[in-house]
C-alpha positions in Angstrom: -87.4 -51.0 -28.4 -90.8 -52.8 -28.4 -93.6 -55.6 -29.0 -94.6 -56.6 -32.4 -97.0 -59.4 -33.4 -97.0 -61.1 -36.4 -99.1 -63.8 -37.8 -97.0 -67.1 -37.9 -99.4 -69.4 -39.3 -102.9 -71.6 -38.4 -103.2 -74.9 -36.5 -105.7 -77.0 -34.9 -108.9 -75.6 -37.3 -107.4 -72.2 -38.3 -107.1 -70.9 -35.1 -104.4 -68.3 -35.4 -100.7 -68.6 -34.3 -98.5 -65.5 -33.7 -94.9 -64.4 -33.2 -94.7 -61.7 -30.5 -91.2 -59.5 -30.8 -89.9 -58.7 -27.5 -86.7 -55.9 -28.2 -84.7 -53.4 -26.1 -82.5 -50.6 -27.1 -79.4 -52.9 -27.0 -80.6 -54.4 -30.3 -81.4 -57.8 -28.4 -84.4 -58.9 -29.6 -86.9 -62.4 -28.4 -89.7 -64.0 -30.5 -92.1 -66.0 -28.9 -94.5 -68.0 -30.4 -97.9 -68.8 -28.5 -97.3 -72.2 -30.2 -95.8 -74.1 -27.2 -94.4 -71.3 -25.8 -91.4 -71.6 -28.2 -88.5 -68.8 -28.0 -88.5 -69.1 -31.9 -85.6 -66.6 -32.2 -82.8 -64.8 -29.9 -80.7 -62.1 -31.1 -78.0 -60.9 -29.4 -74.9 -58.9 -30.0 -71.3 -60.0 -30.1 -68.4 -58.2 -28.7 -67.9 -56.0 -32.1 -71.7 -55.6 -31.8 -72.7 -57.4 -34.8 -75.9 -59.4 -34.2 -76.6 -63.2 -34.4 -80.2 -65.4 -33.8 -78.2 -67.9 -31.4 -81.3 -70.2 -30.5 -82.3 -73.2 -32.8 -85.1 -73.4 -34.5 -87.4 -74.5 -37.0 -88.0 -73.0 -40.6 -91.7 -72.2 -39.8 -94.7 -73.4 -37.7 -95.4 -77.0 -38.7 -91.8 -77.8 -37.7 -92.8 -76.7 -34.0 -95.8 -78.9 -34.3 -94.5 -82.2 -35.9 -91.1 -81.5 -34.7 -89.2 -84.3 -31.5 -86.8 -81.5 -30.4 -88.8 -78.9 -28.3 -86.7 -76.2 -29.6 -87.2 -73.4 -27.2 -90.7 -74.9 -25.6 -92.3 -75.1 -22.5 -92.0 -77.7 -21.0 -94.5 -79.3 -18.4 -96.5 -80.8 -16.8 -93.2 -82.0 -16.0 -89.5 -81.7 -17.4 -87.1 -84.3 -18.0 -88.3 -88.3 -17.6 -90.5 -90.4 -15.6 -89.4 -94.0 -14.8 -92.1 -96.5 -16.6 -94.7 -93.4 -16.6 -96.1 -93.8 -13.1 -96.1 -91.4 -10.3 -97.8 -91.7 -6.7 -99.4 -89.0 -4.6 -101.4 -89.5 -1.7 -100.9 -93.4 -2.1 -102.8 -93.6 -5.6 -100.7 -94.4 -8.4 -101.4 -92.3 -11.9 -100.1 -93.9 -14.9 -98.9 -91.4 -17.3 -99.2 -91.2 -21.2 -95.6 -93.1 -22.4 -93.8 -91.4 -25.0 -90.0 -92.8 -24.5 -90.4 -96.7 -24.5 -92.1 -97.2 -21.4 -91.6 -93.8 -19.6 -92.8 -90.2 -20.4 -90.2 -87.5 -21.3 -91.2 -83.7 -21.1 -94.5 -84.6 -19.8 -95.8 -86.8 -22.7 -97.5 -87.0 -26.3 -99.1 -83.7 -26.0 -96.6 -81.7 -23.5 -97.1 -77.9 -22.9 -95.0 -78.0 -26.0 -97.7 -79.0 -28.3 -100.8 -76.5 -27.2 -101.6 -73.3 -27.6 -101.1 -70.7 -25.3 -103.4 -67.5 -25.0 -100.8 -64.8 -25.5 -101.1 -60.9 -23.2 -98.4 -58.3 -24.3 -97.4 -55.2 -22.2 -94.6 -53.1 -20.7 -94.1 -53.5 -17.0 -93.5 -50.7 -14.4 -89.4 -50.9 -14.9 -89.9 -50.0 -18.7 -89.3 -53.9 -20.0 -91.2 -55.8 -22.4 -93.4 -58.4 -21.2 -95.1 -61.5 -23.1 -97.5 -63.2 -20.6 -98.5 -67.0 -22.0 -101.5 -68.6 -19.9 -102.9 -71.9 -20.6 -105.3 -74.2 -18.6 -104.2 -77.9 -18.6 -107.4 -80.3 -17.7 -107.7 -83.1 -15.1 -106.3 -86.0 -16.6 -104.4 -85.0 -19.5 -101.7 -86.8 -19.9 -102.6 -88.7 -16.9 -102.1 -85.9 -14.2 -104.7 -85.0 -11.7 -106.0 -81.8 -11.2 -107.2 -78.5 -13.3 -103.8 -77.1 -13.3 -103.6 -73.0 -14.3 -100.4 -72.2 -15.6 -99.0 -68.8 -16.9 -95.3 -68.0 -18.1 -94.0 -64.5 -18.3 -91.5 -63.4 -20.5 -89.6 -60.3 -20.0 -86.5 -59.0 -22.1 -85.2 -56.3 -19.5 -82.8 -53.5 -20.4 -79.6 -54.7 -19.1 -80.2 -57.9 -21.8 -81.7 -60.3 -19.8 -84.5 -62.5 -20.9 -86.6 -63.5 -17.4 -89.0 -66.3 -17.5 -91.1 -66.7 -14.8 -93.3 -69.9 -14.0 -96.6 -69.4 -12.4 -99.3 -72.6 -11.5 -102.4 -73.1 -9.2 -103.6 -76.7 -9.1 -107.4 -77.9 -7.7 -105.5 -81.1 -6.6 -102.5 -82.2 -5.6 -100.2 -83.2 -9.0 -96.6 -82.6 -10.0 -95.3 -79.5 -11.3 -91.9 -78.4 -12.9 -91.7 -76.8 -15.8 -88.7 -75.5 -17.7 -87.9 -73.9 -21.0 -85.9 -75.7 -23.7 -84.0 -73.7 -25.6 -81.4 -74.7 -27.6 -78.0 -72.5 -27.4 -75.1 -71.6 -29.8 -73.4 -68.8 -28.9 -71.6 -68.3 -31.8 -75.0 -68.2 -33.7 -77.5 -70.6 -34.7 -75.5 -71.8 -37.9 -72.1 -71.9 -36.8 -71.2 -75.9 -36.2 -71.2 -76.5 -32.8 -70.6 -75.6 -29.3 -67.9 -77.9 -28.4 -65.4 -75.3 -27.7 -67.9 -73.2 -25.8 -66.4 -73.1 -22.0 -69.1 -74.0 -19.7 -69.4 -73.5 -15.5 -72.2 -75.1 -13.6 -72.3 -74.3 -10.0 -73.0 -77.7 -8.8 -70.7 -80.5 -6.8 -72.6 -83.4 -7.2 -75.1 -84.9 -10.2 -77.8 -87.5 -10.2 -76.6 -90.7 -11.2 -78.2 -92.0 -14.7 -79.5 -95.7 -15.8 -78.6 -96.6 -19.6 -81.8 -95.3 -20.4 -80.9 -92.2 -18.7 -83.8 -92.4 -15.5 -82.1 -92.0 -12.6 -81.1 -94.7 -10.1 -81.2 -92.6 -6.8 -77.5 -92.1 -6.8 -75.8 -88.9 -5.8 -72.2 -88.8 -7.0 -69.8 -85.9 -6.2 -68.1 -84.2 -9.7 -65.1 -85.1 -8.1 -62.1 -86.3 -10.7 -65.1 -87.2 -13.1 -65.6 -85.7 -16.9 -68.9 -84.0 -14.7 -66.8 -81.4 -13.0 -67.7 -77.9 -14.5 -67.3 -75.7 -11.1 -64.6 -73.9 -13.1 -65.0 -72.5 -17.0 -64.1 -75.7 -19.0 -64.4 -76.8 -22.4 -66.8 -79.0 -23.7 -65.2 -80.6 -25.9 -62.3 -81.6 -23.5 -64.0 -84.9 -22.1 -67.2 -85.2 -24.3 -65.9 -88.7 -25.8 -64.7 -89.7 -22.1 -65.5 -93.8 -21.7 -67.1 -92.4 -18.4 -70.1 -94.5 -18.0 -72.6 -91.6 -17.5 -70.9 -90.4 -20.5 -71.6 -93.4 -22.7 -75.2 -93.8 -21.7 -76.1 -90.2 -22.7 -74.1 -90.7 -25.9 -72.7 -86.8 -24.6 -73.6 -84.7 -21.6 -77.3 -85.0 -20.3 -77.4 -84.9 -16.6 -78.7 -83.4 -14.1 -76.7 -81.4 -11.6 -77.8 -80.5 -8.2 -77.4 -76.9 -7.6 -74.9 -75.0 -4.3 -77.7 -72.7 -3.5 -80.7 -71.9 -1.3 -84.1 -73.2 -1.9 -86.0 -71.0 -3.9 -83.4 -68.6 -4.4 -82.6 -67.1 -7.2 -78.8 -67.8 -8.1 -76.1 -68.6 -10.5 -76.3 -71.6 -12.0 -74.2 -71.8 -14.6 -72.5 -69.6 -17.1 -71.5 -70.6 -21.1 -68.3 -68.2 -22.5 -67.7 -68.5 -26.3 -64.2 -67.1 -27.0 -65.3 -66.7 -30.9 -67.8 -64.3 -30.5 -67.2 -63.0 -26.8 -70.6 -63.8 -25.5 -71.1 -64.9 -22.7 -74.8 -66.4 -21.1 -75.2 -66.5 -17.8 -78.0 -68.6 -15.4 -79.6 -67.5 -12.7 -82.5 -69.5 -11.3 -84.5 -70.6 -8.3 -84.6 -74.1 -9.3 -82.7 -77.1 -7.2 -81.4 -78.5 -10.4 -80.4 -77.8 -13.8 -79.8 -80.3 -16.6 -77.3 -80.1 -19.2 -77.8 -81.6 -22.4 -75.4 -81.1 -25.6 -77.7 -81.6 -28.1 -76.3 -85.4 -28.8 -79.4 -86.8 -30.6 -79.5 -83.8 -33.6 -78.7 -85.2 -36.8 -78.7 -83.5 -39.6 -82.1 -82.0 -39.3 -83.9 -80.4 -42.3 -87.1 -77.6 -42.1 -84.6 -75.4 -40.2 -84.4 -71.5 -39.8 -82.5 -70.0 -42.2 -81.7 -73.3 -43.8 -79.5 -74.3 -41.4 -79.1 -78.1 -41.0 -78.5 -78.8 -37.3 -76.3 -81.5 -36.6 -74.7 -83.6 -33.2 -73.4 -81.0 -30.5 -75.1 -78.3 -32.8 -76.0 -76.5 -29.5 -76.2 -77.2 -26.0 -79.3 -76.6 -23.1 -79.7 -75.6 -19.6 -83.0 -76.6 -18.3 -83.1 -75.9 -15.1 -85.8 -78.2 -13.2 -86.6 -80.5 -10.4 -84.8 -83.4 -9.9 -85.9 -86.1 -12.8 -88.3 -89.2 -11.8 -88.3 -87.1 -8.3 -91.3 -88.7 -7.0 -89.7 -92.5 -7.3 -87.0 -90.9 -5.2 -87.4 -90.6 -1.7 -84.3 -88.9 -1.3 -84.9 -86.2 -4.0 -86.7 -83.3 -3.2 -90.4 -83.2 -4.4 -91.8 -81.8 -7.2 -95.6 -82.4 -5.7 -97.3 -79.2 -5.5 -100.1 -78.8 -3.4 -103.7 -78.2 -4.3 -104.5 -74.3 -4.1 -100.9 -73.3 -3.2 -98.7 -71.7 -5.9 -96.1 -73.2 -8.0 -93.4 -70.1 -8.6 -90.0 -70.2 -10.1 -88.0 -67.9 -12.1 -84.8 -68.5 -14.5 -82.8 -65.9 -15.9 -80.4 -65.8 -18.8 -78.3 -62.7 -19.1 -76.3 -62.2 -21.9 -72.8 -59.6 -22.0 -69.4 -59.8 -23.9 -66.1 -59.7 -22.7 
């Protein structure tokens, strides 16, 4: 049990990179990068106790900074996509940096992915191991207003829960939601794919998505669709559905509107593979989470362990605010007020059974 730090290589004029080692006395272990926040690593044990990494990620750093995937990142200013890269608060219209055709995706060319984060270890007053990530995003980058302050908080607790907790203070009024992106095979980052992981999300009804996944304002209920996951189901049972929402995402990438309270941390979903006997289970404060089955992987190189990742190599549950929220009127918004504090927390706790 304990921090490490280890020199993972130099970027942006040799200013130095690190991997921080977050472990417990169960064996699990987390390493963070300060590189985009990136959970470069995540071992965990199976149900004979044998230990597999069962995060993707790159080989080494300049796959994190070239890379398209965000394996394990930060995302922000704002998660998931923005319809044609425009967003309106208090009547003025920003336009945003475009980085999917003519919207932005995971807040744009140089996301909270793509910076460097200045990185605080220490041990909390439970006993856990803590990695605290603060960065200062400037007015107008990527076409948000407002110096916004951001710190993320990683903490691997005893009981084999990794908690990530979202802090931000803005000077103006912008948009906020941030999410982490990790990519998730529970049977271990090189197995081939999660398609007969069983998967529950705690949701009754989804956001309706255009062909180029933005979504149109619908709310649909998972009723007698290929959406409903209330109960354990396979992935692979309706993954090639002709459901239209199926077809436009080419695979699962939705978002699903959470049953809970606002700002209350609860289940969210839970992922059971019967191969290894893990099971992952999501706890967040979050309205929303989005599931996304890696569809767009294809056999990509400069991988950990010389893995080559490949469609439905892994799966993600990023939960979030509702995507394009602010060209909604009927989502909830994702504004966040100047000098009041942005605060969410997501947990994924890992057991066997």
């Amino acid at each position: 049990m304990g921090i490490t730090k280890k020199l993972f290589g130099k970027i942006f004029k040799d200013k130095e990179v690190y991997i921080f080692t977050l472990s417990n006395d169960n064996k699990m272990s987390a390493k963070i990068s300060n590189y985009g926040g990136s959970l470069v690593s995540l071992t965990v044990p199976d149900k004979e106790g044998r230990l597999d990494d069962i995060v993707l990620g790159y080989k080494n750093l300049d796959g994190y900074v070239n890379g398209k995937f965000f394996f394990g990142a930060i995302i922000g200013r704002n998660a998931n996509r923005i319809k044609d890269a425009k967003i309106k608060i208090n009547d003025r219209v920003y336009n945003l940096t475009k980085n999917e055709g003519e919207n932005q995706l995971h807040g744009g060319i140089i996301g909270f992915n793509k910076v460097l984060w200045i990185p605080r270890t220490y041990v909390d007053d439970y006993g856990n191991n803590c990695l605290e990530l603060s960065y200062m995003s400037k007015d107008g980058e990527e076409g948000y207003p407002g110096d916004l302050n951001v710190k993320v908080i990683y903490t691997l607790k005893s009981d084999n829960e990794l908690k990530i907790d979202y802090f931000a203070v803005s000077d103006k009024d912008t948009v906020v939601n941030l999410t982490n992106h990790s990519y998730f095979n529970l049977s271990g980052h090189l197995s081939k794919n999660i398609l007969a992981h069983q998967v529950m999300i705690n949701s009754d009804k989804f956001t309706v998505n255009s062909k180029e996944s933005i979504p149109t304002g619908e709310i649909r209920s998972v009723d007698d669709t290929p959406m409903d996951f209330r109960k354990l189901t396979t992935i692979g049972k309706n993954i090639s559905s002709k459901y239209d929402q199926i077809i436009y995402g080419n695979g699962y990438d939705h978002n699903w509107i959470l049953n809970k309270k606002e700002n209350s941390l609860e289940m969210a979903a839970e992922v059971f593979d019967h191969n290894s006997g893990r099971v992952m289970k999501v706890y967040t404060t979050k309205p929303a989470v989005q599931f996304y089955t890696g569809n767009y992987l294809n056999n990509l190189k400069n991988c950990k362990d010389n893995a080559c990742y490949t469609k439905n190599s892994a799966l993600c549950l990023e939960t979030q605010y509702f995507p394009d929220a602010l060209n909604h009127s009927n989502f909830p918004s994702s504004i966040l007020k100047a000098r009041e504090q942005y605060r969410h927390t997501t947990v994924y706790k890992f057991l066997t059974i």
